[in-house]
C-alpha positions as CSV (number, residue, x, y, z in Angstrom):
1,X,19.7,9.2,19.1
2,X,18.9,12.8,18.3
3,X,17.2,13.7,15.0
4,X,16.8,17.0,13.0
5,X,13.8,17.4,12.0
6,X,12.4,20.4,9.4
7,X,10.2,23.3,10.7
8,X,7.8,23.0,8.2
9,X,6.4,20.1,9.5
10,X,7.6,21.0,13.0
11,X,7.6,24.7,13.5
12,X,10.3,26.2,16.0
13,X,11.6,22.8,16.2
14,X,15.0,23.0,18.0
15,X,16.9,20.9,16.0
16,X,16.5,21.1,12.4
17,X,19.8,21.0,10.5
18,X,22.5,18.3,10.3
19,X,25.6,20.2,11.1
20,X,24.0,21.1,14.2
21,X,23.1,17.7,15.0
22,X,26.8,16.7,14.7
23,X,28.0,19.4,16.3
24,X,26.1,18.0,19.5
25,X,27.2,14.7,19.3
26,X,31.2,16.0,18.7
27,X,30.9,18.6,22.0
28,X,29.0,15.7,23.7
29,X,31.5,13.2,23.1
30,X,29.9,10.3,24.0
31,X,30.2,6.9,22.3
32,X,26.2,6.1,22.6
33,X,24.9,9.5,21.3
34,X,24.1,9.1,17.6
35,X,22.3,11.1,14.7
36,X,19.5,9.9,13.2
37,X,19.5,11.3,9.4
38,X,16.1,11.4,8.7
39,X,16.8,12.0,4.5
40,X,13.0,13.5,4.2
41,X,13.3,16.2,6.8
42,X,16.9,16.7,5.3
43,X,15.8,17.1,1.9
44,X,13.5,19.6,3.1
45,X,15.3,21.6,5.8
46,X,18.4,21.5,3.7
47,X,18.6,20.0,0.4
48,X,21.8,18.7,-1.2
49,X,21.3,15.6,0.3
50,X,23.8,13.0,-1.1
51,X,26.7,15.5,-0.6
52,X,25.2,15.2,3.2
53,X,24.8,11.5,3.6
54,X,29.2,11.8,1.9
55,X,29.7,14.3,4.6
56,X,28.4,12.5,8.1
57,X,28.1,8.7,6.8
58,X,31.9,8.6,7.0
59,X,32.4,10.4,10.8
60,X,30.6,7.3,12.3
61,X,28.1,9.0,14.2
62,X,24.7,8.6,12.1
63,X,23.4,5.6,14.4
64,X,20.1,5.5,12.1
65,X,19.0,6.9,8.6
66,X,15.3,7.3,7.4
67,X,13.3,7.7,4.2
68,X,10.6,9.0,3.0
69,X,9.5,10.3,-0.3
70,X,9.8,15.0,-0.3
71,X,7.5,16.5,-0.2
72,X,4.7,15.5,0.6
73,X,6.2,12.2,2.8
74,X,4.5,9.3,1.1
75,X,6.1,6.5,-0.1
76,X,9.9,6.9,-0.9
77,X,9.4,6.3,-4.8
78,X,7.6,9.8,-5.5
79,X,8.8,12.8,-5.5
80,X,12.4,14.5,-5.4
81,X,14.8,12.1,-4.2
82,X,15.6,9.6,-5.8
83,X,16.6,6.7,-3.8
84,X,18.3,4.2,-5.4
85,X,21.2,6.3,-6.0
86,X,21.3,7.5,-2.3
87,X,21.1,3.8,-1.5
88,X,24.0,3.5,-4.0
89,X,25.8,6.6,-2.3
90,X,25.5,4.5,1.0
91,X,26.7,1.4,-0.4
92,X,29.8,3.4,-1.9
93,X,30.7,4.5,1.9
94,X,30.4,1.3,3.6
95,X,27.0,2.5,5.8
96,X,25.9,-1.0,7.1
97,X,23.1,0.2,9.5
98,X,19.5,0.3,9.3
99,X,17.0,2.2,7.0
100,X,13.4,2.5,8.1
101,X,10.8,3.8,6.6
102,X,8.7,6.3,8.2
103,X,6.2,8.2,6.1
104,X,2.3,8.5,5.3
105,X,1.5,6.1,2.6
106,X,-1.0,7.5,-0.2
107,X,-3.2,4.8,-0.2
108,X,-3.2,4.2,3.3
109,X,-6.9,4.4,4.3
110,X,-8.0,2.4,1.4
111,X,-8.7,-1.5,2.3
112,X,-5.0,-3.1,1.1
113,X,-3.7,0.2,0.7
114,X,-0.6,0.2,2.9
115,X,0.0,-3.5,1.2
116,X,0.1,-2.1,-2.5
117,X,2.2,1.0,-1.5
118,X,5.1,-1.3,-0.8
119,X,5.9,-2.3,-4.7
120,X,8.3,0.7,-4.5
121,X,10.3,-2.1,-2.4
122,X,10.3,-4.6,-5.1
123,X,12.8,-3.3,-7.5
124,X,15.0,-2.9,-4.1
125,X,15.4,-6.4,-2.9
């Protein structure tokens, strides 16, 4: 799994944009090397990310996909993307895989605080 990530939150990071990622796995060529598509640091690196997601969904070689709310990477109901439609945008295009969460919740150092940041999840399930 190789994963762009955004050089605001990583600066000089290598890999930072998803065409490059893709076009490593494509030269590569190898059945076990997949993308993960991080939607935060793709929102931020790149923008314009459901047209991404229609894009490199489809070509079978995003192994993983992340969220996170942009931009400041708490949970994934605040802020600029809004995730039910990507979620619906995945659906659309068949993507069966995993979605993990990986982001700093906002209440997080308060007693129950990761706990109560999860009600972005209820409307989900």
């Amino acid at each position: 799994m190789i994963e762009p990530i955004n050089t605001r939150d990583m600066p000089g990071f290598f890999l930072h944009r998803q065409d490059r990622a893709h076009a490593v796995v494509v030269a590569v060529d190898m059945p076990n090397l997949k993308v993960q598509m991080d939607l935060y640091h793709c929102q931020v690196a790149e923008g314009d990310v459901a047209m991404k997601i229609r894009k490199y969904v489809p070509t079978g070689h995003v192994g993983h996909i992340q969220i996170a709310g942009s931009p400041a990477r708490h949970e994934p109901d605040m802020g600029e993307l809004h995730y039910p439609y990507l979620f619906q945008v995945l659906e659309e295009l068949g993507y069966v895989g995993w979605i993990g969460c990986e982001y700093r919740p906002l209440r997080g150092a308060v007693p129950g605080g990761t706990s109560a940041g999860l009600q972005w999840l209820k409307p989900l399930v």
